[in-house]
VOGU-3710 file (C-alpha; in Angstrom, 3 decimals, decimal comma):
1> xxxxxxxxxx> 47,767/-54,961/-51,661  44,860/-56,724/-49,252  47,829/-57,044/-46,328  48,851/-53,217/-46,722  45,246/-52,192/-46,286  44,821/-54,516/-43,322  48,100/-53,073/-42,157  47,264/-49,448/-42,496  43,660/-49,728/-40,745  45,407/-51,427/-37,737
11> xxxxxxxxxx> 47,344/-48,565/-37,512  44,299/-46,122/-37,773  42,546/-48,004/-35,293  45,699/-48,048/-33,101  46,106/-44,230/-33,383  42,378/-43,540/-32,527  42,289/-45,464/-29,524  45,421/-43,971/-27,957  45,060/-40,121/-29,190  43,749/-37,745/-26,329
21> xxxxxxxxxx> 40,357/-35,313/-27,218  41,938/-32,004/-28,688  40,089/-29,659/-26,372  37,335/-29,503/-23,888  34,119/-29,021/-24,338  31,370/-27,910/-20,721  27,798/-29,224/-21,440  25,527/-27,377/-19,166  22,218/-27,409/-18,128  19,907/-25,210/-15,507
31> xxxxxxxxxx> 16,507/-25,987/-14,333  13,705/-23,953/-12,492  12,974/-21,334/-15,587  16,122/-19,267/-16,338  15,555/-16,865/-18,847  16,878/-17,059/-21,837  19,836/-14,763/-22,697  20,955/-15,092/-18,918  24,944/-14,761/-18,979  27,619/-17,127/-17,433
41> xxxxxxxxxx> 31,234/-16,936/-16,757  33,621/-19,316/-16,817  36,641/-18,298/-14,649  39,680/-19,650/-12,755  42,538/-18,720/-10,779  45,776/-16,818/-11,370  49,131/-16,935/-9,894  48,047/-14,864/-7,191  45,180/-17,110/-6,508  42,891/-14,019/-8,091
51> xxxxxxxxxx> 39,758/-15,149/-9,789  40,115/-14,262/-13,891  37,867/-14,957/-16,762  38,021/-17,539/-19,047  34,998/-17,219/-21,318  31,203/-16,703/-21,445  28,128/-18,029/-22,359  24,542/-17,452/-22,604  21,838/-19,472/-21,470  19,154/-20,855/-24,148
61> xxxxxxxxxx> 16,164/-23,097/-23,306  18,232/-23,937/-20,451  21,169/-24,736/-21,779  24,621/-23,312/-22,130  27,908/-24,240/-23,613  31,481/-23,385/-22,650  34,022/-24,964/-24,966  38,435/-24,133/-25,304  41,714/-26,311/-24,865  43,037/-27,162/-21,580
71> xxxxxxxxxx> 46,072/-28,276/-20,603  46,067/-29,656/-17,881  43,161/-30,437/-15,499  42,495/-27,569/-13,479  39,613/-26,104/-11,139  37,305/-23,627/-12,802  33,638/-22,345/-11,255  30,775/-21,146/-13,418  29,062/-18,386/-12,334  26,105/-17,157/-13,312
81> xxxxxxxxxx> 25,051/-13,288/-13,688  23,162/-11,618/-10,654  23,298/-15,078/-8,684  24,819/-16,033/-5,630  27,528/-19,341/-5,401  29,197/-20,640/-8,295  29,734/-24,108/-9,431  33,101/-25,273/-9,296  33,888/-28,138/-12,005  37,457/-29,384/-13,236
91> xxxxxxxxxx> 38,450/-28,125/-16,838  40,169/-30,888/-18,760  39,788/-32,019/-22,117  36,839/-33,656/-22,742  33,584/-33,439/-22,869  31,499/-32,475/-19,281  28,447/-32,394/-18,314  27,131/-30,207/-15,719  23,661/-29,926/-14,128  22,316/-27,926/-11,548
101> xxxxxxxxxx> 18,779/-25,921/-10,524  18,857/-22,010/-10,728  18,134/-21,481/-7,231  20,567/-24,359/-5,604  23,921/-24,055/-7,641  26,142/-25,659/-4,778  24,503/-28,790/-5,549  25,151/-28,908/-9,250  26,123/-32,623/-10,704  29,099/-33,281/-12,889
111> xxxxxxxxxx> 29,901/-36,002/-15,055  31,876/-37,160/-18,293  35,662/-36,961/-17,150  37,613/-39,055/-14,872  38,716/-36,419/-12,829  34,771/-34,798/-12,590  33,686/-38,587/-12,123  36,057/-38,415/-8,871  34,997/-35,065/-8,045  31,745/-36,139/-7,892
121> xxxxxxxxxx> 32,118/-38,276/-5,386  34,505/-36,363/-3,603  31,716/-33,721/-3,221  28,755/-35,869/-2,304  30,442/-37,025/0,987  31,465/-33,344/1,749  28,286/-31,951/0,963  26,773/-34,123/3,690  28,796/-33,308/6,300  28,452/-29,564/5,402
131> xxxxxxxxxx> 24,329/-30,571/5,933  25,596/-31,776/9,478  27,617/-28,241/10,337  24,830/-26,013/9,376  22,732/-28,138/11,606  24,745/-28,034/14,517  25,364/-24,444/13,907  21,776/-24,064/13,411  21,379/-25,788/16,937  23,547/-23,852/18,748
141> xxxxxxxxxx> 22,178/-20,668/17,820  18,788/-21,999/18,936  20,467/-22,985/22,381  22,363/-19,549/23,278  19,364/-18,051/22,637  17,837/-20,514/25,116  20,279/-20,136/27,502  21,073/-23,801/27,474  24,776/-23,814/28,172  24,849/-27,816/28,814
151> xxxxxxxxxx> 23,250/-28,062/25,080  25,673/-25,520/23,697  28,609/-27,121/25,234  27,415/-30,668/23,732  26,729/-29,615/20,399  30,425/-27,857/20,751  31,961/-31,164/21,023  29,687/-32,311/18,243  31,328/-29,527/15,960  34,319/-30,573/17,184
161> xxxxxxxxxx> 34,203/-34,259/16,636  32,505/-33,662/12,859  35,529/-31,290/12,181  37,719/-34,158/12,520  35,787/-36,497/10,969  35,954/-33,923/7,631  39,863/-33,572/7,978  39,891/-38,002/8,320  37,700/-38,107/5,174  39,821/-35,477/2,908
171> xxxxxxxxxx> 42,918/-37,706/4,347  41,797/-40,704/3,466  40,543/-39,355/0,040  43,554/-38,286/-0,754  45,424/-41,347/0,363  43,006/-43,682/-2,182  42,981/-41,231/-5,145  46,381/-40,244/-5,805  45,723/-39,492/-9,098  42,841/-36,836/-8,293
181> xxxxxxxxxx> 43,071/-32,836/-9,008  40,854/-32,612/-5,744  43,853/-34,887/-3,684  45,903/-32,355/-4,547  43,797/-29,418/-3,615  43,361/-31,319/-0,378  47,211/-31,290/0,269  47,924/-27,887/-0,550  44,889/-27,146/1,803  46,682/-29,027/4,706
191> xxxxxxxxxx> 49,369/-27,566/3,934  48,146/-23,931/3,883  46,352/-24,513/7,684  49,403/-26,505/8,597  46,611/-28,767/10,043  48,897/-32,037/9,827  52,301/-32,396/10,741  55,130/-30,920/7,841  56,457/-34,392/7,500  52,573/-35,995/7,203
201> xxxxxxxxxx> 51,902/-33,549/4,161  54,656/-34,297/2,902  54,524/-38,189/2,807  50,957/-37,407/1,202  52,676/-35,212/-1,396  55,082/-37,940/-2,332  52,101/-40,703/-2,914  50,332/-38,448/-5,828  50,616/-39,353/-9,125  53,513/-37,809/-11,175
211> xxxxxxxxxx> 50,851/-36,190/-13,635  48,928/-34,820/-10,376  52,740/-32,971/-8,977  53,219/-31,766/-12,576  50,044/-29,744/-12,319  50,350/-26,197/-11,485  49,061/-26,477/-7,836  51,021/-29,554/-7,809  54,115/-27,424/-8,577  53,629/-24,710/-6,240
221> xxxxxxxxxx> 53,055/-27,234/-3,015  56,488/-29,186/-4,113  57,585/-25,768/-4,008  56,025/-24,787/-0,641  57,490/-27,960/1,105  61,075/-27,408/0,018  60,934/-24,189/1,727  59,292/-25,835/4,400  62,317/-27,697/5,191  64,863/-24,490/4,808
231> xxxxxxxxxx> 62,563/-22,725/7,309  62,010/-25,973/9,563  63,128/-25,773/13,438  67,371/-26,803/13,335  67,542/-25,236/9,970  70,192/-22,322/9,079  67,569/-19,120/8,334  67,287/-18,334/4,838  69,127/-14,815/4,784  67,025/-11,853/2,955
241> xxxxxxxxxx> 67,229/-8,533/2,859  64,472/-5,006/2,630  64,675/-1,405/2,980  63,912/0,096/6,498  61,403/2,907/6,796  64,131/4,851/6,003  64,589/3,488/3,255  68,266/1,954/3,852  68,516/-1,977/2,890  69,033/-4,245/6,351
251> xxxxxxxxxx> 69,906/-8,110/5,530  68,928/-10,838/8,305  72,493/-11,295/8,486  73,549/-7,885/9,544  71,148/-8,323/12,556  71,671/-11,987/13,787  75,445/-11,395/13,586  75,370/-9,019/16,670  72,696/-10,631/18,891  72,632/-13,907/20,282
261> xxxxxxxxxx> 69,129/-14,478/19,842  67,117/-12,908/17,325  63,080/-12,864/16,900  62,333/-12,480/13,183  58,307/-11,433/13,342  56,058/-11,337/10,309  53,523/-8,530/11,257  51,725/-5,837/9,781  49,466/-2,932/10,811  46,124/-4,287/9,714
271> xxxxxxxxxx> 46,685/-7,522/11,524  44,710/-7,373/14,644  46,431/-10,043/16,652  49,693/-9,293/15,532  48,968/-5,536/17,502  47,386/-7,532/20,306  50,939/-9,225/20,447  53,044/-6,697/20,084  53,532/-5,712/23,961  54,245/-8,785/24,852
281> xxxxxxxxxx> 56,922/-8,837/22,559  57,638/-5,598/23,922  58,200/-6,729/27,352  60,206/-9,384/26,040  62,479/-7,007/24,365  62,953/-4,586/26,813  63,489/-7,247/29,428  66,304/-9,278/27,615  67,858/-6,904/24,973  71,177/-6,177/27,393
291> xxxxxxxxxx> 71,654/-10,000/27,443  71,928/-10,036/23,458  68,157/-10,384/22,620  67,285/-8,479/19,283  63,683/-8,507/16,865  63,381/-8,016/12,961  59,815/-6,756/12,245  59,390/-7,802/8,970  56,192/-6,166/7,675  53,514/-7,052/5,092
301> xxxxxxxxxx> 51,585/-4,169/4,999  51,320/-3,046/1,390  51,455/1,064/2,605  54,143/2,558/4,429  52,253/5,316/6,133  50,295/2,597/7,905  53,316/0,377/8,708  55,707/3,473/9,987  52,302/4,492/12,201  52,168/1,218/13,421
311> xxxxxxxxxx> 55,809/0,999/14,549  55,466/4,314/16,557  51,869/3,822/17,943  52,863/0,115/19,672  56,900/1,497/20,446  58,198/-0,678/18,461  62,201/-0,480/19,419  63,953/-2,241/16,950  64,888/-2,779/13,213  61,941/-2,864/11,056
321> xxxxxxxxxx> 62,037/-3,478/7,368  59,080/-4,300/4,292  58,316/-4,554/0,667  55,380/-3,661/1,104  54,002/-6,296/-0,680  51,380/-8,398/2,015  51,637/-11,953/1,079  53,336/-11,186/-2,233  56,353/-10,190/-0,195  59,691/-12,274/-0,956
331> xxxxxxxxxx> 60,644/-12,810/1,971  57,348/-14,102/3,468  57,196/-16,273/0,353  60,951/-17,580/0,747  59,805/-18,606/4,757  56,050/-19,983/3,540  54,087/-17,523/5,197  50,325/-17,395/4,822  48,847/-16,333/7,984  50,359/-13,731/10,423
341> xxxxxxxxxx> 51,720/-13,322/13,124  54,101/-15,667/12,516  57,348/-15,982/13,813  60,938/-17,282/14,087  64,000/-17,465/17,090  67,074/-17,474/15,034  70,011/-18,355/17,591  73,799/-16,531/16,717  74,630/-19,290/14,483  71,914/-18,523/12,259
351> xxxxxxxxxx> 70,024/-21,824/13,300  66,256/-21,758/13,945  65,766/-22,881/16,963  61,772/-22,357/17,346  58,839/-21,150/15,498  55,411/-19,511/16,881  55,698/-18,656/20,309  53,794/-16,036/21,794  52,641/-14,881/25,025  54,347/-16,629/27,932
361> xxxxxxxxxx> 55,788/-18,686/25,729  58,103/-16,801/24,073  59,915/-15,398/27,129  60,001/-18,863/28,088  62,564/-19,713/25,892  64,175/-16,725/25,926  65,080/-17,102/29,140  65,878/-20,636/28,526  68,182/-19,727/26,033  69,767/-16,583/27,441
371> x> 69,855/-17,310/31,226
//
């Protein structure tokens, strides 16, 4: 009977150690005198990277409580009512601690989970060199008004040099904490400026934990970089097809099969240098559409009066088609576009054959390709 007892308490003791905390549970407190009954909302982000909320709470004595079951680790900010900045902190379950002071929120401290613990540190190194741009920037205000074009034109390269220093730091965190939310924040952020190289963010993609690429940001940048590669330069052009402004359906296919080079442009009517580009492209048209030169405007305006106004106002000569859906658009999600203009030369195979070229640039290699 003794050895069945011993037997079922190692068992106990076994299951306690291994067996993950049921929910979460945000320990918060605020100095500098908030009053009492002061509200605070817990949000995060939706699909459409839209801020929603989560839950509320209500400050007592200076403290406040947010408590729920969490998946998966995932960035949340606290905000509190009638107050500027929030305080992002990584929901997972647990239990967190959070401190801050009323009147300084973007300096709030976090502590209790592994991934806040990591956080944490993540966000003291960045929070100094943010210190260092608002100095500079701070600097070089005081300068132009000065007139002191040698001191504005050192502090530039200052800027300059600290901006890379911050994109070294955020590589290198991510590089040593594979198994950090915030590493893979950092590579959908690279990914989203297409500051490194496609096949760089990719390699950095690959080194994260598989718990970190089963997140849901995790998901979506796995996501983003196969389409990366379908969309890449030597790549065959994802086909897709929208109505016209007439409402008729035109495919990719229908126009690349009777052109021998064909610019596929992601514009819209609000987009100011997308209009500032436009006559170039144009020029380009005009000056190479006998020798089998063609465009696709695909727009992401979300109404069509603007888009159709747009198209008449710049004499815009070609097909034109849109879902009217800005950024939400299928097709600009099937090619990975997040920032316009953007564009593609699709060759008569179907073949990309380059990606981004404006100005003198893009006649360039028309004529390259054409002549």
């Amino acid at each position: 009977m003794k050895k069945l007892y011993t037997i079922a308490a190692v068992i106990l003791f076994l299951a306690s150690c291994n067996s993950e905390p049921k929910g979460f549970t945000v320990s918060g407190s605020i100095s500098g005198e908030p009053e009492n009954g002061t509200t605070l909302y817990l949000k995060t982000t939706d699909s459409l990277n839209q801020l929603i909320d989560i839950d509320t709470a209500t400050v007592q004595n200076g403290l406040f409580t947010f408590s729920g079951n969490q998946v998966e680790p995932k960035m949340h900010y606290i905000f509190i009512d009638k107050a500027q900045g929030n305080v992002p902190v990584i929901v997972e379950n647990g239990d967190i601690e959070v401190s801050f002071q009323k009147d300084s929120i973007g300096y709030a401290k976090l502590k209790g989970t592994e991934q806040n613990e990591m956080f944490m540190d993540f966000l003291k190194e960045s929070r100094t060199m943010s210190e260092m741009v608002r100095n500079i920037q701070n600097d070089m205000r005081m300068a132009a008004q000065q007139r002191d074009t040698a001191q504005v034109t050192a502090l530039r390269e200052e800027f300059i040099d600290l901006q890379e220093s911050a994109k070294n730091f955020n590589l290198d965190y991510a590089k040593e904490h594979p198994n950090a939310l915030i590493s893979v924040l950092i590579v959908g952020n690279f990914l989203e400026t297409k500051s490194l190289p496609a096949e760089e963010i990719q390699a950095l993609f690959d080194s994260l934990t598989p718990e970190m690429k089963a997140t849901e940001m995790g998901v979506k940048i796995g996501e983003a970089l196969e389409t990366l590669k379908s969309t890449e330069i030597g790549a065959v052009a994802p086909n897709f097809s929208a109505p016209t402004p007439s409402g008729e359906v035109l495919a990719l296919n229908d126009v690349t099969s009777n052109s021998k080079l064909t610019l596929v442009d992601f514009w819209a009517a609000w987009c100011k240098p997308c209009r500032m580009e436009n006559p170039n492209i144009v020029s380009v048209y005009n000056k190479y559409k006998d020798k089998g030169f063609n465009v696709l405007g695909v727009s992401l305006d979300t109404r069509a009066d603007a888009w159709q106004g747009a198209i008449a106002s710049d004499g815009l000569a070609w097909n034109h088609i849109s879902n009217l859906q800005r950024f939400q658009d299928p097709i600009a999600r099937m090619y990975n576009i997040n920032a316009i203009p953007a564009a593609f030369l699709i060759d008569q195979n179907g073949v990309i054959v380059a990606r981004d070229l404006r100005g003198p640039a893009l006649e360039q290699k028309v004529a390259e390709v054409l002549n």
